[in-house]
TORDRENSE-114758 format. One record per residue (C-alpha): residue in one letter; x, y, z. Coordinates in nm, 2 decimals, decimal comma. Example, Ala and Ser with C-alpha at 12.3 -4.5 7.8 and 13.67 -1.06 7.14 Angstrom:
2
[atom 'A'; [1,23; -0,45; 0,78]];
[atom 'S'; [1,37; -0,11; 0,71]];
***
This chain:
327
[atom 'X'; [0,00; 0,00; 0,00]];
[atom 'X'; [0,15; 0,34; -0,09]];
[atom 'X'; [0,21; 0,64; 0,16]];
[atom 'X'; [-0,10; 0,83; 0,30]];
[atom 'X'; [-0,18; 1,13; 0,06]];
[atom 'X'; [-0,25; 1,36; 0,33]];
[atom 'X'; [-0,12; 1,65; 0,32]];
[atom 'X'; [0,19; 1,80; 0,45]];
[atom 'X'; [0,16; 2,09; 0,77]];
[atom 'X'; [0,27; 2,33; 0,47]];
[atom 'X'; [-0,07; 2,28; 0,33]];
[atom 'X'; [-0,25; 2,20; 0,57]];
[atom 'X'; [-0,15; 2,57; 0,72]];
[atom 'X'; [-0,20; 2,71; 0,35]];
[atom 'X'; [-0,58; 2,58; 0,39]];
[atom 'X'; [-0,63; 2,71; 0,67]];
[atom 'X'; [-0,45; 3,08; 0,58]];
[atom 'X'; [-0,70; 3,05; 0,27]];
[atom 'X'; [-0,96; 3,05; 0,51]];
[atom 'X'; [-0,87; 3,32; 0,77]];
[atom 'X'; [-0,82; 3,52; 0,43]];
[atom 'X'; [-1,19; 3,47; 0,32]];
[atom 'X'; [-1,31; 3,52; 0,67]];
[atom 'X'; [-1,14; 3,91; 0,65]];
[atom 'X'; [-1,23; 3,96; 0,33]];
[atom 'X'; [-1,57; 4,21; 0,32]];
[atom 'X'; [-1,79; 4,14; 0,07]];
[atom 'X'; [-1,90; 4,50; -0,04]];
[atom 'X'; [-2,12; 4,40; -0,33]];
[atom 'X'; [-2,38; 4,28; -0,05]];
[atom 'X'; [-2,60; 4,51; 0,16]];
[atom 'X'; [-2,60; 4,44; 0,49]];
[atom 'X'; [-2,99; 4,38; 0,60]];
[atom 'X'; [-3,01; 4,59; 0,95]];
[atom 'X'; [-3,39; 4,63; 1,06]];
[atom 'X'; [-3,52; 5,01; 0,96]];
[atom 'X'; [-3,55; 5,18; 1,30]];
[atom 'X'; [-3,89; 5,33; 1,39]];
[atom 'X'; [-3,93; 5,74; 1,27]];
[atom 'X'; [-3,95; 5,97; 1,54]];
[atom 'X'; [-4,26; 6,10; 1,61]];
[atom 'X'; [-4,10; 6,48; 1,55]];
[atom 'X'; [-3,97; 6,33; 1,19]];
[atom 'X'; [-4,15; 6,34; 0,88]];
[atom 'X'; [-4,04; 6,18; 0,61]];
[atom 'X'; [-3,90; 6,38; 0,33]];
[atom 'X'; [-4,08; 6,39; 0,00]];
[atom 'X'; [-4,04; 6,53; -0,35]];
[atom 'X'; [-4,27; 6,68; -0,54]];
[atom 'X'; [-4,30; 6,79; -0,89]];
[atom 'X'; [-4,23; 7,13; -0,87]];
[atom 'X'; [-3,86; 7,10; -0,73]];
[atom 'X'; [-3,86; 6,98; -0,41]];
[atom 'X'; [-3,51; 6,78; -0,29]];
[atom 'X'; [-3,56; 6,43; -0,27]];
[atom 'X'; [-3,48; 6,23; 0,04]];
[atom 'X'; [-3,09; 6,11; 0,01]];
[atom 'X'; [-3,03; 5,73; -0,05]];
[atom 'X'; [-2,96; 5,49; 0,21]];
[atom 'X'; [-2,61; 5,43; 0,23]];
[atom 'X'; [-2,49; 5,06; 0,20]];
[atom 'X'; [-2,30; 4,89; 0,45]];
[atom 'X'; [-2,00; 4,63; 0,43]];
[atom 'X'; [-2,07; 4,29; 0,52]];
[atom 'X'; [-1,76; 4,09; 0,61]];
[atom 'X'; [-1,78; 3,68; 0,56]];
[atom 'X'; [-1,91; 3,67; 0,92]];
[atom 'X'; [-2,21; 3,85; 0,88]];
[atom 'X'; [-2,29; 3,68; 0,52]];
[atom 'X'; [-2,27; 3,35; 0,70]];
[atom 'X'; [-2,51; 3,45; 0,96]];
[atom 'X'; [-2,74; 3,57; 0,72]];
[atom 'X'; [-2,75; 3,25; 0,53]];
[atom 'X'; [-2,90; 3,08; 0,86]];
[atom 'X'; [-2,76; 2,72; 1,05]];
[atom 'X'; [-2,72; 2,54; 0,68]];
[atom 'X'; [-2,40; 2,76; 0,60]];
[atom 'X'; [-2,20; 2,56; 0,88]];
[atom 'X'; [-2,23; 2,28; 0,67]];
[atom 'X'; [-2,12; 2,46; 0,37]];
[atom 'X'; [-1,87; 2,64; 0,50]];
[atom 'X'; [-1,70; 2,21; 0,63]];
[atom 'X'; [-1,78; 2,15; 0,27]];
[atom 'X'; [-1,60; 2,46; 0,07]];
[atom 'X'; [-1,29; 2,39; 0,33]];
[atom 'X'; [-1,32; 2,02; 0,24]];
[atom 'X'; [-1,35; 2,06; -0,13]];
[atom 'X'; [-1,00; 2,32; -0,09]];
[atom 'X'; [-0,85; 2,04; 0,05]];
[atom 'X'; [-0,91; 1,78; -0,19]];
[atom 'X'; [-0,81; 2,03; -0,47]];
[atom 'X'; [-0,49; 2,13; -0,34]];
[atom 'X'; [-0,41; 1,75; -0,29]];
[atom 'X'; [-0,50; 1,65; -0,61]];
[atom 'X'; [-0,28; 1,91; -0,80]];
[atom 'X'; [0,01; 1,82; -0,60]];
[atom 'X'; [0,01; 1,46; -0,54]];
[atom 'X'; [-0,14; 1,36; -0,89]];
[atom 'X'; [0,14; 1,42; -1,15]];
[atom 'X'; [0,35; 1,19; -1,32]];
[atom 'X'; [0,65; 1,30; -1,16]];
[atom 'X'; [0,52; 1,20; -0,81]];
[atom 'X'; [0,32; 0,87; -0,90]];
[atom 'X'; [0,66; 0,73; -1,08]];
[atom 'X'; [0,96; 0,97; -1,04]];
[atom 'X'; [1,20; 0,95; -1,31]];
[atom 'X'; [1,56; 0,92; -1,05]];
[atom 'X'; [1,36; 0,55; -0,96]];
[atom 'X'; [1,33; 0,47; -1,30]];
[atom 'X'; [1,65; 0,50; -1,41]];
[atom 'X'; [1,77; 0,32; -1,06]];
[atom 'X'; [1,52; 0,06; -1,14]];
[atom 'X'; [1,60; 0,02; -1,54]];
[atom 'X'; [1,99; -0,03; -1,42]];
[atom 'X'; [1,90; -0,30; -1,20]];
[atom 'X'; [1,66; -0,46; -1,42]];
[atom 'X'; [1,92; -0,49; -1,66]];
[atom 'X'; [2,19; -0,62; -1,49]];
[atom 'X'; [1,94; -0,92; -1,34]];
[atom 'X'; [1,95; -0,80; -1,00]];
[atom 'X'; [1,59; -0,83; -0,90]];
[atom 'X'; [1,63; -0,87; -0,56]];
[atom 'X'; [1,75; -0,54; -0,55]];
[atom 'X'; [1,52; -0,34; -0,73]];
[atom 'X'; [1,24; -0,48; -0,52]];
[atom 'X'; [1,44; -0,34; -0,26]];
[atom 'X'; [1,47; -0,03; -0,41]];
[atom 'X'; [1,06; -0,05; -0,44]];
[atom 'X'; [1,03; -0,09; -0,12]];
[atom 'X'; [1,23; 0,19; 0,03]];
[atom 'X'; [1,08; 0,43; -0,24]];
[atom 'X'; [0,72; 0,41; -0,18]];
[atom 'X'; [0,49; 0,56; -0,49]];
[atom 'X'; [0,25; 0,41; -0,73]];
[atom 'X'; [0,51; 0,28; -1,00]];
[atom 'X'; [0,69; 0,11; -0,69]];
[atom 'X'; [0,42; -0,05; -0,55]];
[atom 'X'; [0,27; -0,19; -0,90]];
[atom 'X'; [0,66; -0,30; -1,00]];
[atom 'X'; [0,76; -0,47; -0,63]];
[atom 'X'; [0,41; -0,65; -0,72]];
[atom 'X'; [0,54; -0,77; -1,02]];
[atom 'X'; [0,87; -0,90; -0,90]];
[atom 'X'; [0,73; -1,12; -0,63]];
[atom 'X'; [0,59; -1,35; -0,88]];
[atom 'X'; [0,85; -1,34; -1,16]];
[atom 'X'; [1,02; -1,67; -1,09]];
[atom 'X'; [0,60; -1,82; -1,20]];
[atom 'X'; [0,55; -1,71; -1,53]];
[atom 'X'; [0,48; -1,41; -1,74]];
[atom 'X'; [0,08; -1,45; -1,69]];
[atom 'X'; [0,12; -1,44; -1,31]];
[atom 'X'; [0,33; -1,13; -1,35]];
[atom 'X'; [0,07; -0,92; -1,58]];
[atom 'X'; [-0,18; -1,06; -1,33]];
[atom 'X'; [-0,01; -0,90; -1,04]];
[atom 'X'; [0,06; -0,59; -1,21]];
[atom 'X'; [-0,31; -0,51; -1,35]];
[atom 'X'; [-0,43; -0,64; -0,99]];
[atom 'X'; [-0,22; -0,37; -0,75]];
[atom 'X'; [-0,21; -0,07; -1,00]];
[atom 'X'; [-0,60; -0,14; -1,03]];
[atom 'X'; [-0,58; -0,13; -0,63]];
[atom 'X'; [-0,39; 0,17; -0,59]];
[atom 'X'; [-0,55; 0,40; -0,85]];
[atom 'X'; [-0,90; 0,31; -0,69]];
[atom 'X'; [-0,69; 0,47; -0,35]];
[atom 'X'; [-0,51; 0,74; -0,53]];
[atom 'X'; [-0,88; 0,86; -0,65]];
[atom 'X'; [-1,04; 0,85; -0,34]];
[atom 'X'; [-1,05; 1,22; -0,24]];
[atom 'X'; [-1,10; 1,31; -0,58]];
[atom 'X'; [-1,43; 1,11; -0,58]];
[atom 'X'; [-1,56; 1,31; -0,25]];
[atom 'X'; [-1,51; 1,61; -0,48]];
[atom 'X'; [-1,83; 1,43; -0,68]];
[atom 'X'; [-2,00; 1,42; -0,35]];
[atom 'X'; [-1,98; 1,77; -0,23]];
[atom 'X'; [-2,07; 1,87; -0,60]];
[atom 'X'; [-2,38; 1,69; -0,54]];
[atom 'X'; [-2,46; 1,74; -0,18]];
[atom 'X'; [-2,37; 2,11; -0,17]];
[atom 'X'; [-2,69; 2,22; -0,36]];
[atom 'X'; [-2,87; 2,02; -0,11]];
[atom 'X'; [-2,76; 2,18; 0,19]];
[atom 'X'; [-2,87; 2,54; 0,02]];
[atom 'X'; [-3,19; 2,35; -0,08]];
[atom 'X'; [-3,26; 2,29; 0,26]];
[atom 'X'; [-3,19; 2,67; 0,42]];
[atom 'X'; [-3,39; 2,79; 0,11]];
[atom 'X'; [-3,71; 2,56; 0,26]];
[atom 'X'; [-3,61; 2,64; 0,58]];
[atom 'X'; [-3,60; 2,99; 0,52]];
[atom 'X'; [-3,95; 3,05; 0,31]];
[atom 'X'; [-4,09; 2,84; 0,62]];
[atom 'X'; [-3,99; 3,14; 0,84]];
[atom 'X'; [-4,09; 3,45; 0,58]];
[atom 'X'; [-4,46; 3,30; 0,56]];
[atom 'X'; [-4,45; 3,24; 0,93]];
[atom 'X'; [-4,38; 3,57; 0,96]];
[atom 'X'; [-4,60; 3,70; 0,69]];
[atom 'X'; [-4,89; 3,54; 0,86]];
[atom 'X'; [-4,82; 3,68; 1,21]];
[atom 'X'; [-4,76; 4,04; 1,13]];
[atom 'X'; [-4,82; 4,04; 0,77]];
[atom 'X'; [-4,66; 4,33; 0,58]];
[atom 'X'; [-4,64; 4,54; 0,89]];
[atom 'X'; [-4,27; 4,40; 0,96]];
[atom 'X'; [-4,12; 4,42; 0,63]];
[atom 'X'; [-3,75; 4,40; 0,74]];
[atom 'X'; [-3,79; 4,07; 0,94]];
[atom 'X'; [-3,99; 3,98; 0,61]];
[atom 'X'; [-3,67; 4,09; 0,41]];
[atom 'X'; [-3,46; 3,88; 0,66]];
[atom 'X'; [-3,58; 3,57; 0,62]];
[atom 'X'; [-3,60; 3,56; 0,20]];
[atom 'X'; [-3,23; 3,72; 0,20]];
[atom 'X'; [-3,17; 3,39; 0,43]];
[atom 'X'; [-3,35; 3,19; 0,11]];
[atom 'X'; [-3,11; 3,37; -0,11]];
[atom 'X'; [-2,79; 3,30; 0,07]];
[atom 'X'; [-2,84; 2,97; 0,12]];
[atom 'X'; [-2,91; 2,88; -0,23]];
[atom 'X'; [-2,61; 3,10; -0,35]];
[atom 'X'; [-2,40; 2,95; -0,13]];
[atom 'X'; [-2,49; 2,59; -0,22]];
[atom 'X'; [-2,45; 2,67; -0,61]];
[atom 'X'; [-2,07; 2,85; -0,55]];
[atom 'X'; [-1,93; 2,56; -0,31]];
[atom 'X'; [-2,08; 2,28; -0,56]];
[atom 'X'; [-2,03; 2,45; -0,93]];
[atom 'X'; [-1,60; 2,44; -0,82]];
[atom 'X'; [-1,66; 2,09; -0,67]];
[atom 'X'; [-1,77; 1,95; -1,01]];
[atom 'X'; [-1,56; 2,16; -1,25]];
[atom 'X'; [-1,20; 2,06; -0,99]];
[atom 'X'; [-1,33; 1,66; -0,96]];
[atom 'X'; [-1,36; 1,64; -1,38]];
[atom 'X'; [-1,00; 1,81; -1,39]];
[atom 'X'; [-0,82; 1,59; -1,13]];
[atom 'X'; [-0,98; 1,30; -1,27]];
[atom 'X'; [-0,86; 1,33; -1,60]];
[atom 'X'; [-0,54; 1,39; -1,44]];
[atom 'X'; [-0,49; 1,14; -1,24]];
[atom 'X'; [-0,58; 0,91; -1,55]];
[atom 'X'; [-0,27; 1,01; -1,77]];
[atom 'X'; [-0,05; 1,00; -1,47]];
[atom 'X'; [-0,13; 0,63; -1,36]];
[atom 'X'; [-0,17; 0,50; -1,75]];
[atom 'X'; [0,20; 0,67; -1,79]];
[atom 'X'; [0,33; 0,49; -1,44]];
[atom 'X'; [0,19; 0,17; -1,59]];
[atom 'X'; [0,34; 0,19; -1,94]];
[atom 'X'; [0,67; 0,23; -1,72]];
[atom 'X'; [0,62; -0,07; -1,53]];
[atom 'X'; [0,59; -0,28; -1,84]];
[atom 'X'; [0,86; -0,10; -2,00]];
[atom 'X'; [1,09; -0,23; -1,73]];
[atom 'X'; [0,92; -0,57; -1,76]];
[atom 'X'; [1,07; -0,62; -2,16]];
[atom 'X'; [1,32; -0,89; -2,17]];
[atom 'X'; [1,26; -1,04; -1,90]];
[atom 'X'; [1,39; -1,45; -1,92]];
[atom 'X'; [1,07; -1,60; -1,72]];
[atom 'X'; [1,17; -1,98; -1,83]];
[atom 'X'; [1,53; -1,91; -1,73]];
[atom 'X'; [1,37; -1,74; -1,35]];
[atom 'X'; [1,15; -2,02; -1,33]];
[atom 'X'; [1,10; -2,11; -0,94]];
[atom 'X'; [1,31; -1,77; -0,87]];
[atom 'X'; [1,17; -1,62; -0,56]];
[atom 'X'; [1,18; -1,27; -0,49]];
[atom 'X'; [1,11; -1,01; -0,22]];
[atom 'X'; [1,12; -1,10; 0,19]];
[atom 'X'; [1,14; -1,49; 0,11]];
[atom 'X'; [1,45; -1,43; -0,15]];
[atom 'X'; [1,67; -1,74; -0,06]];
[atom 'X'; [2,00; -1,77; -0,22]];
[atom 'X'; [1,99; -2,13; -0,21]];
[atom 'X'; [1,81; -2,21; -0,57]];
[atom 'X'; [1,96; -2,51; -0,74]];
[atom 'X'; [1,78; -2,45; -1,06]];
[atom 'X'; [1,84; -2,10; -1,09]];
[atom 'X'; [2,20; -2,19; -1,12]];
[atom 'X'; [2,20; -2,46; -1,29]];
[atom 'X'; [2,03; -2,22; -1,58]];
[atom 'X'; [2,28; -1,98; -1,56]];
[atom 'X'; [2,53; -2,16; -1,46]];
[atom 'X'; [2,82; -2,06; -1,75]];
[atom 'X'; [2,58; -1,83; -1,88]];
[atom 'X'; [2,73; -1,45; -1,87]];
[atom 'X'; [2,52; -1,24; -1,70]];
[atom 'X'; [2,58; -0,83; -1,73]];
[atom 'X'; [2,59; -0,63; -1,40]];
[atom 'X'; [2,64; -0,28; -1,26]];
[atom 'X'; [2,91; -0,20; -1,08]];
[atom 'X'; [2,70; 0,10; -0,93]];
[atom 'X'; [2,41; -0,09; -0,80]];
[atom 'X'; [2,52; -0,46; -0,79]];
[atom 'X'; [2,63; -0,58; -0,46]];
[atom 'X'; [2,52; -0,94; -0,54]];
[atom 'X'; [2,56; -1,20; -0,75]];
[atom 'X'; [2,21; -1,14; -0,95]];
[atom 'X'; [2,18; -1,55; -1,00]];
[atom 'X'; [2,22; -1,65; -0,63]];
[atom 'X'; [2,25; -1,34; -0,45]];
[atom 'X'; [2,56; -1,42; -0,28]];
[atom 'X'; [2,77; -1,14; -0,17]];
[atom 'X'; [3,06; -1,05; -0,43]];
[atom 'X'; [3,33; -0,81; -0,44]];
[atom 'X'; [3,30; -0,54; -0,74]];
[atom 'X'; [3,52; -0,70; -1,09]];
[atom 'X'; [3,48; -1,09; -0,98]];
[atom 'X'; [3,39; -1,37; -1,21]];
[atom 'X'; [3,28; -1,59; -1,23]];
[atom 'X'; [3,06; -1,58; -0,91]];
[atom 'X'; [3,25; -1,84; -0,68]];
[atom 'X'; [2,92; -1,92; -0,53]];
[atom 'X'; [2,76; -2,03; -0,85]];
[atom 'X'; [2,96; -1,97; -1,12]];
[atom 'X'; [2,79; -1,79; -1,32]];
[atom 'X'; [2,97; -1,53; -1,55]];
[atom 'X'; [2,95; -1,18; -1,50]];
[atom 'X'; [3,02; -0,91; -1,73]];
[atom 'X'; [3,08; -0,59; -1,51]];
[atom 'X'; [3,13; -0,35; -1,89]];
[atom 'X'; [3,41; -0,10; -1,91]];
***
């Protein structure tokens, strides 16, 4: 199983920053709905007439910060608000852990590739295991069934990477479910809040028309709310998932890339991984004589028994087997 994708402190604190950020941020565009105070008995109300009179100056509109807009919108935009922090979350993860470069980075390949050349298996599911990502997980897979046959190995590849994409989507599927459930939510203070206007159009009827005004600018922020945490959910969950698509189909073509070549009849019985024993008559006796190339920057082994040898020697003097260290 890979590595968690949770995030790192650095984002978890640039989430939360994000947030603070909105919190200060006023949002001018919006009137802030303050009951109208009673007239004074010695006021009267100024009027205009036809024949020049000044007219009454407008109301001036007030800031209301994120705060305010949230209490406007009623007990529904708690839910909304877990759901737009959630949604930032899943985003931010998804652009940073779903890239090619992170689900099979290129320094393992070419460690890898060297090893899988030289015949040193062993080692390169040891360098799968201490490198933890999608191509290692799929490729260590892989390895632990290579001394079967090629079948069992294709098997075991389609089988994890099939596994761990399902995993590496996960948070990018609950970016689906707020898309869907957000609307919801707003649907529900938008009932919630017509319940209360006609409630209070049938008790005072259009005596009170700021607590009248209150409760359908509740309607309207709820259902606004709803609409701009879900319309991002949806457009960010199509995006990721196309992404994460190309970046696991081009970690695959990699692991059968470093699968080419590979001698199954010659590894038959060939056991790899935490049950690797160096003791495997058959393996030598199949390479036996044969020359086998091998690193001198990776190989610490002999890659047909996996006896220790010393950089130049050969043939191995544990199984003699030839081994071609190049130039």
């Amino acid at each position: 199983m890979m590595q968690s994708m949770i995030p790192s402190t650095l984002l978890k604190t640039g989430v939360l920053a994000l947030a603070l950020l909105t919190a200060s941020v006023p949002l001018s565009a919006l009137p802030a709905q303050t009951p109208a105070s009673p007239a004074s008995p010695t006021e009267t109300p100024a009027t205009s007439d036809t024949t020049g009179g000044e007219a009454a100056p407008p109301k001036a509109t007030q800031a209301v910060n994120f705060w305010q807009f949230l209490s406007q919108g009623g007990w529904v935009m708690w839910f909304l608000l877990f759901a737009s922090i959630c949604m930032t979350w899943f985003t931010i993860e998804g652009f940073v852990f779903l890239r090619a470069a992170k689900l099979a980075p290129p320094a393992l390949i070419a460690r890898l590739k060297e090893a899988m050349v030289a015949g040193n298996y062993q080692e390169a599911w040891n360098l799968c295991r201490s490198n933890r990502c999608f191509l290692s997980s799929v490729l260590g897979a892989g390895l632990e069934r290579i001394g079967r046959n090629k079948d069992a190995v294709e098997f075991a590849i389609e089988e994890t990477a099939l596994r761990e994409s399902t995993y590496l989507k996960t948070n990018t599927t609950f970016l689906s479910v707020i898309g869907v459930v957000s609307p919801m939510i707003g649907l529900t203070g938008t009932v919630y809040g017509m319940i209360n206007a006609f409630h209070t159009l049938g008790e005072n009827g259009i005596s009170n028309p700021a607590e009248l005004a209150a409760n359908i600018g509740q309607v309207l922020v709820a259902t606004l709310s709803g609409l701009v945490v879900a319309v991002p959910a949806f457009v960010f969950f199509y995006v990721l998932r196309a992404r994460a698509q190309g970046a696991i189909l081009y970690a695959e073509s990699q692991v059968y890339k470093l699968f080419d070549d590979i001698p199954y009849e010659q590894l038959a019985g060939l056991k790899i991984g935490e049950n690797f024993s160096s003791d495997q008559g058959k393996i030598r006796s199949a390479r036996a004589g044969t020359s086998q190339k091998v690193s001198r920057d990776v190989t610490t082994n002999c890659p047909a028994c996996n006896a220790p040898i010393t950089v130049g020697t050969s043939p191995c003097p544990n199984c003699s087997t030839v081994l071609d260290w190049g130039s």
